[in-house]
C-alpha positions as CSV (number, residue, x, y, z in Angstrom):
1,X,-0.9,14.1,40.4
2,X,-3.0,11.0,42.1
3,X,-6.0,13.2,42.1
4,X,-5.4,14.2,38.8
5,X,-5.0,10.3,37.2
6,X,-7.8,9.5,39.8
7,X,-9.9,12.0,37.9
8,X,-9.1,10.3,34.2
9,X,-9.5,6.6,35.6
10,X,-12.7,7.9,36.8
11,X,-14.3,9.2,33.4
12,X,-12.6,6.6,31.4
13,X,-15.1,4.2,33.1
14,X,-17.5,6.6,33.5
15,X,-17.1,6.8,29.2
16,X,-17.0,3.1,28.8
17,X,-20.5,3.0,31.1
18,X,-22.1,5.4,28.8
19,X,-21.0,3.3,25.7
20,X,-22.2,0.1,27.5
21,X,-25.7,1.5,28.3
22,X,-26.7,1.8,24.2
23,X,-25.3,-1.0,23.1
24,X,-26.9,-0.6,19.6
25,X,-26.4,2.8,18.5
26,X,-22.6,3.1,20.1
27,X,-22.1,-0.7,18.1
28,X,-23.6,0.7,14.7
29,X,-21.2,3.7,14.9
30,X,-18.2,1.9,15.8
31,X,-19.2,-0.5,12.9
32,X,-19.6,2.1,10.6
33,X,-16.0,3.8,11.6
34,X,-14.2,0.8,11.2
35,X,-16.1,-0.2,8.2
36,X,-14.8,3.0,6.4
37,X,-11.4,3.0,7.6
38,X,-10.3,-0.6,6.7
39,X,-11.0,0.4,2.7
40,X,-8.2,2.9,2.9
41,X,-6.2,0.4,5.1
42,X,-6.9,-2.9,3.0
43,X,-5.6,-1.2,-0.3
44,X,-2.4,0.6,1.5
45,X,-1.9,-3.4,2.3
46,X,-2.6,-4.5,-1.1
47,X,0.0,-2.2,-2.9
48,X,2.5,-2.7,-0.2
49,X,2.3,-6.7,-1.1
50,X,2.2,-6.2,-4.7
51,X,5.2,-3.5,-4.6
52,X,7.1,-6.4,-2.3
53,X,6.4,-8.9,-5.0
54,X,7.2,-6.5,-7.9
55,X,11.1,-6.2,-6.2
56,X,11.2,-9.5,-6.0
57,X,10.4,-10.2,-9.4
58,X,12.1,-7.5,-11.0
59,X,15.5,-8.4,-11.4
60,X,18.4,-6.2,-12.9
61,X,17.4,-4.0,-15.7
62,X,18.5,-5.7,-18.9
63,X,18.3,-4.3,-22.6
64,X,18.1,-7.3,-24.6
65,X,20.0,-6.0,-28.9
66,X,18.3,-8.5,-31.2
67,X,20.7,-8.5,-34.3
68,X,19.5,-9.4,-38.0
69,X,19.4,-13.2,-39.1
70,X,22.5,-12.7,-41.6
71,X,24.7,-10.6,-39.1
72,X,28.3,-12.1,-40.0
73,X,30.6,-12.8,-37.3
74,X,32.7,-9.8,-38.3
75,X,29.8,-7.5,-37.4
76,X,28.9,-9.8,-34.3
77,X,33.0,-8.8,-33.4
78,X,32.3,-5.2,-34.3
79,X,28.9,-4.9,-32.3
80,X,30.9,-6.2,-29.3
81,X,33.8,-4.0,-29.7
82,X,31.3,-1.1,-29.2
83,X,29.6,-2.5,-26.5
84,X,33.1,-3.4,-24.6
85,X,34.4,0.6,-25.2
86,X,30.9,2.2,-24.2
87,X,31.3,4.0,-20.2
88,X,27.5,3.1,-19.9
89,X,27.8,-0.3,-20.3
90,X,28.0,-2.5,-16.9
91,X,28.4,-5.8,-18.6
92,X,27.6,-7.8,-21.4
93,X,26.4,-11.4,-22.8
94,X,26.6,-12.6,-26.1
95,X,23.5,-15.2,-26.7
96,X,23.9,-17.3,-30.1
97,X,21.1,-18.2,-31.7
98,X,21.7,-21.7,-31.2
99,X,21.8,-21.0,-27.4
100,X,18.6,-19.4,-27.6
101,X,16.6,-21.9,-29.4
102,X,17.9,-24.7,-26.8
103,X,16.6,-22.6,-23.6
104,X,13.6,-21.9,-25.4
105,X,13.1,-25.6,-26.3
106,X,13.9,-26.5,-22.3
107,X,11.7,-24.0,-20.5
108,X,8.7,-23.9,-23.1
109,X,7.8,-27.5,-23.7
110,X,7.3,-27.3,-27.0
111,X,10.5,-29.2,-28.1
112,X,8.8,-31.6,-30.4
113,X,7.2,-28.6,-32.2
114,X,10.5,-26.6,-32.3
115,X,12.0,-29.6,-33.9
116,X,9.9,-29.6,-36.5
117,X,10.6,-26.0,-37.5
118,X,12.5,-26.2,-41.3
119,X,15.3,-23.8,-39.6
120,X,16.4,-22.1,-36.9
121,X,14.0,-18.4,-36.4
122,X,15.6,-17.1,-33.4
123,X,18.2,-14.7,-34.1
124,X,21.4,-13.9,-32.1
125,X,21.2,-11.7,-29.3
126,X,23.2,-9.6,-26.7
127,X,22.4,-9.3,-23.2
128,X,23.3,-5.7,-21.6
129,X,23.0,-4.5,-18.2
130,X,24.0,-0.5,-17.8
131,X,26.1,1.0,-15.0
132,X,23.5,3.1,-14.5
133,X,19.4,2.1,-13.8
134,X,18.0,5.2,-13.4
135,X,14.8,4.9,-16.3
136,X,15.9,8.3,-18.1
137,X,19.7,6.3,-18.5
138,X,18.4,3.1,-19.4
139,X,16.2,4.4,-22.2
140,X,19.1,6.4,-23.3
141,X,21.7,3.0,-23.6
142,X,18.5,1.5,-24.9
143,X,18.1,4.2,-28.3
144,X,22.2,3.9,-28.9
145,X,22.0,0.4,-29.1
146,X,19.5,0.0,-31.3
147,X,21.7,2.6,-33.6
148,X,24.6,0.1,-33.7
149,X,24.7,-1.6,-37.4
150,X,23.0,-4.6,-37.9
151,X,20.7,-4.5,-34.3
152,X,17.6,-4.9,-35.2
153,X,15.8,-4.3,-32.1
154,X,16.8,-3.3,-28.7
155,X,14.0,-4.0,-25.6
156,X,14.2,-2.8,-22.5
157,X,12.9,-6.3,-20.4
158,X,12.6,-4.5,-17.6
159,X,10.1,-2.1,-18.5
160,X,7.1,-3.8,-17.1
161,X,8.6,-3.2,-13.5
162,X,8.8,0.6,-13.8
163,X,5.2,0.9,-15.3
164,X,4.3,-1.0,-12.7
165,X,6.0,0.9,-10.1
166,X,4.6,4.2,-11.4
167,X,1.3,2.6,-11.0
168,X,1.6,1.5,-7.2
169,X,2.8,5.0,-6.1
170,X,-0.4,6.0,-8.1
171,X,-2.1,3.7,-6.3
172,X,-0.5,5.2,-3.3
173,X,-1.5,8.2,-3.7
174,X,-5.5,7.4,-4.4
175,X,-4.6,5.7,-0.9
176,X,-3.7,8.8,0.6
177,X,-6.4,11.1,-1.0
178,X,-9.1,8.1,0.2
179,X,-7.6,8.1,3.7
180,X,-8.2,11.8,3.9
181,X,-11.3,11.8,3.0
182,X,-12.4,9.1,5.7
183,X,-10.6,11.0,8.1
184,X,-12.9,14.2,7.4
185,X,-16.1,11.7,7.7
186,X,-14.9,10.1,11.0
187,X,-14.3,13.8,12.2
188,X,-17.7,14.7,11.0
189,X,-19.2,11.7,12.5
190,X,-17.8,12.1,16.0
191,X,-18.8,15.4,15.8
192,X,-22.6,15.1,15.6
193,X,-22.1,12.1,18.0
194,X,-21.2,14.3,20.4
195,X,-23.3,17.5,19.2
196,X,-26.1,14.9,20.3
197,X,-24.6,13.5,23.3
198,X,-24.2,17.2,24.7
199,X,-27.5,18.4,23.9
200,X,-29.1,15.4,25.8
201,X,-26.8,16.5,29.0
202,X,-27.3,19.8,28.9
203,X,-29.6,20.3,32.1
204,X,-26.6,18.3,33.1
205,X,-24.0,20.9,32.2
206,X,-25.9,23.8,33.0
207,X,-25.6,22.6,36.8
208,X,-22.0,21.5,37.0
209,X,-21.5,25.0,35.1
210,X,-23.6,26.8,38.3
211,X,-21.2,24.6,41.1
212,X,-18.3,25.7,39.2
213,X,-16.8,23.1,37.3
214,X,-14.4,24.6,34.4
215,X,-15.0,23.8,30.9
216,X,-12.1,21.5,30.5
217,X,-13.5,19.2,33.3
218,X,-16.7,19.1,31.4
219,X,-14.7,18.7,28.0
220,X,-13.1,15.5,29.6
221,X,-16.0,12.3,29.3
222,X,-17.1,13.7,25.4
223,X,-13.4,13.9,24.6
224,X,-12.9,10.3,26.2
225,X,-15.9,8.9,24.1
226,X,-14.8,10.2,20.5
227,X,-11.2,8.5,21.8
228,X,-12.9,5.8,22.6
229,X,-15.1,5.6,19.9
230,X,-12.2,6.3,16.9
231,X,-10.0,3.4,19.0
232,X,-13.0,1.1,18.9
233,X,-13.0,1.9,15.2
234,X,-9.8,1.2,14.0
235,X,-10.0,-2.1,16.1
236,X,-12.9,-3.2,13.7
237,X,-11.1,-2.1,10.8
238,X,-7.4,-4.3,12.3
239,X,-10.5,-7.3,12.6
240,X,-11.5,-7.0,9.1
241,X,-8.7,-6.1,7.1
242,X,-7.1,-9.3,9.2
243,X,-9.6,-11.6,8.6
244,X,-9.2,-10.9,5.2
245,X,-6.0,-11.3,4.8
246,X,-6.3,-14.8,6.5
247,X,-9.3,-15.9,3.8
248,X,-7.0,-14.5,1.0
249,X,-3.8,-16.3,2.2
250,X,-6.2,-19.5,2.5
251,X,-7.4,-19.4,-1.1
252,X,-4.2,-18.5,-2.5
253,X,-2.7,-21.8,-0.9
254,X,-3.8,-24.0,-3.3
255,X,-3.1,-21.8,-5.8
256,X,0.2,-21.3,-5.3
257,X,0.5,-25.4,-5.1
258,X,-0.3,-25.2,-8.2
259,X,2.2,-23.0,-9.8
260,X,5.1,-24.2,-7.4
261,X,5.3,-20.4,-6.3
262,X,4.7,-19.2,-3.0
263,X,3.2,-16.1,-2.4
264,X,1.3,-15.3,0.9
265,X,-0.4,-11.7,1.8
266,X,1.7,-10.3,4.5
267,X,-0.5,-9.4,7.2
268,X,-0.5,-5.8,9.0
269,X,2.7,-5.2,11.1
270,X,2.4,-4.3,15.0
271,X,3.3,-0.7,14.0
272,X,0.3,-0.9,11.4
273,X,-2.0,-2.0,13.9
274,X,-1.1,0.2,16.8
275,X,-1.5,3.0,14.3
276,X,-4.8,2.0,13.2
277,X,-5.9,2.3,16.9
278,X,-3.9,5.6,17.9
279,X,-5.0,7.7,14.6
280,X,-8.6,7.1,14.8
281,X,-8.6,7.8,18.4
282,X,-6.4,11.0,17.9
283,X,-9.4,11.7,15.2
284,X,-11.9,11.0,17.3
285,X,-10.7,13.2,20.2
286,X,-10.3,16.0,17.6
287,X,-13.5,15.8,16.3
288,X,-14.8,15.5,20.2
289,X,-13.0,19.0,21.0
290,X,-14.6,20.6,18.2
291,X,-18.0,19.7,18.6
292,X,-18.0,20.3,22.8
293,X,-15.8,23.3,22.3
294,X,-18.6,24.8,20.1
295,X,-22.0,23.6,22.0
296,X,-20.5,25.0,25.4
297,X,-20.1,28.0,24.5
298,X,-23.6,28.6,24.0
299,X,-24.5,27.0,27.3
300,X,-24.5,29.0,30.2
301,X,-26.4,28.5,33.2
């Protein structure tokens, strides 16, 4: 067991020697890797702040029944009634017009302007929430109330969150398919880094092949340079994505002074981080064992 960690502390420095000794074409490469994977990474941060901020701005699904300017109070009474014996119904608030005109008047600004108005425009209003938020539900309470006499129109204020939730997990998914496809090209890439770096040993291999060394002792250094090269990678990529983060957050500062809201990119987790290190290097080794496995077998001694 000593000789055998002996043996991988050995070619681990052996590996980071051979990175060390072209500094520019092993820097380039690692460049490009983590160049690549930080897109993939820096928009699977991106929707994961914007789908945090979306649940925290989404409150409980409301349907908002608008009734008509001349509803009487016996209809208002009736409307309620029929909103008090339906199952789907959670709860309920009746908003009279007067009510309405005095929030709008207090969070608008406009108070001097509403003031001025001849009469009253806003009409009265119930406020529902449903037992049950699933979107097929909602838009279900939604149609029946707006089938109740004198509703005018019934809105579903919560709407905006769901289109926007069906657009992050399509955003997710474009994530996903992108993140594939830069896995492929860092494969691809570690493979012809190594294709070279065997073809320059060769002479090399041939004779360890003739002393008999087995093929898995000769896999070991090309296998610990994609590792290291994948790791390297998705180190750059941590860098980037971080420093980004940290110029965003720094902008947005002032920003959110402004608006007396504050809202501050969450940076990548210590899971996300040691994850961007492992995966590359797991892809990098896999692309390592392909490329070796292939050129060896055509060198024999």
């Amino acid at each position: 067991m000593t000789a055998w960690l002996a043996q991988h502390a050995r070619c681990f420095v052996l590996t980071l020697t051979k990175l060390a000794r072209t500094p520019l074409g092993s820097t380039l490469n690692i460049v490009v890797i983590g160049i690549a994977l930080s897109l993939p990474v820096g928009l699977y941060l991106l929707i994961d702040n914007l789908q945090a901020a979306s649940g925290q701005l989404a409150a409980e699904p409301q349907i908002s029944a608008f009734l008509a300017l001349d509803a009487s109070r016996a209809e208002i009474a009736q409307i309620e009634a029929r909103l008090k014996q339906n199952p789907r119904v959670l709860r309920y608030r009746f908003v009279p017009r007067a009510e309405a005109l005095q929030e709008l008047k207090q969070s608008s600004g406009l108070a001097d302007v509403i003031d001025s108005l001849p009469q009253n425009p806003l009409p009265d209003a119930f406020i529902v929430n449903a037992r049950d938020n699933a979107p097929q539900a909602l838009d279900a309470l939604r149609d029946e109330i707006k089938q109740l006499p004198r509703v005018v129109h019934a809105q579903l204020d919560a709407a905006w969150a769901r289109r926007l939730d069906a657009t992050l997990r399509f955003g997710r998914l474009v994530v996903l398919f992108l993140g594939g496809l830069l896995a492929v090209a860092l494969i691809a890439v570690t493979f012809n880094t190594i294709r070279l770096q065997v073809l320059t040993q060769r002479d090399e291999v041939e004779v360890v092949k003739l002393i008999g060394a087995t093929d898995a002792f000769i896999r070991r250094p090309f296998l610990y340079y994609g590792a290291l090269q994948g790791a390297a990678g998705g180190l750059v990529a941590w860098l980037i994505v971080s420093g980004g983060v940290w110029l965003v957050n720094h902008n947005l500062g002032e920003l959110s002074h402004v608006y007396a809201s504050l809202f501050q990119l969450k940076a990548l987790t210590p899971a996300d981080g040691l994850c961007l290190l492992l995966l590359p290097a797991a892809l990098g080794w896999f692309g390592a064992l392909l490329s070796v496995g292939r050129h060896l077998a055509v060198i024999e001694p």
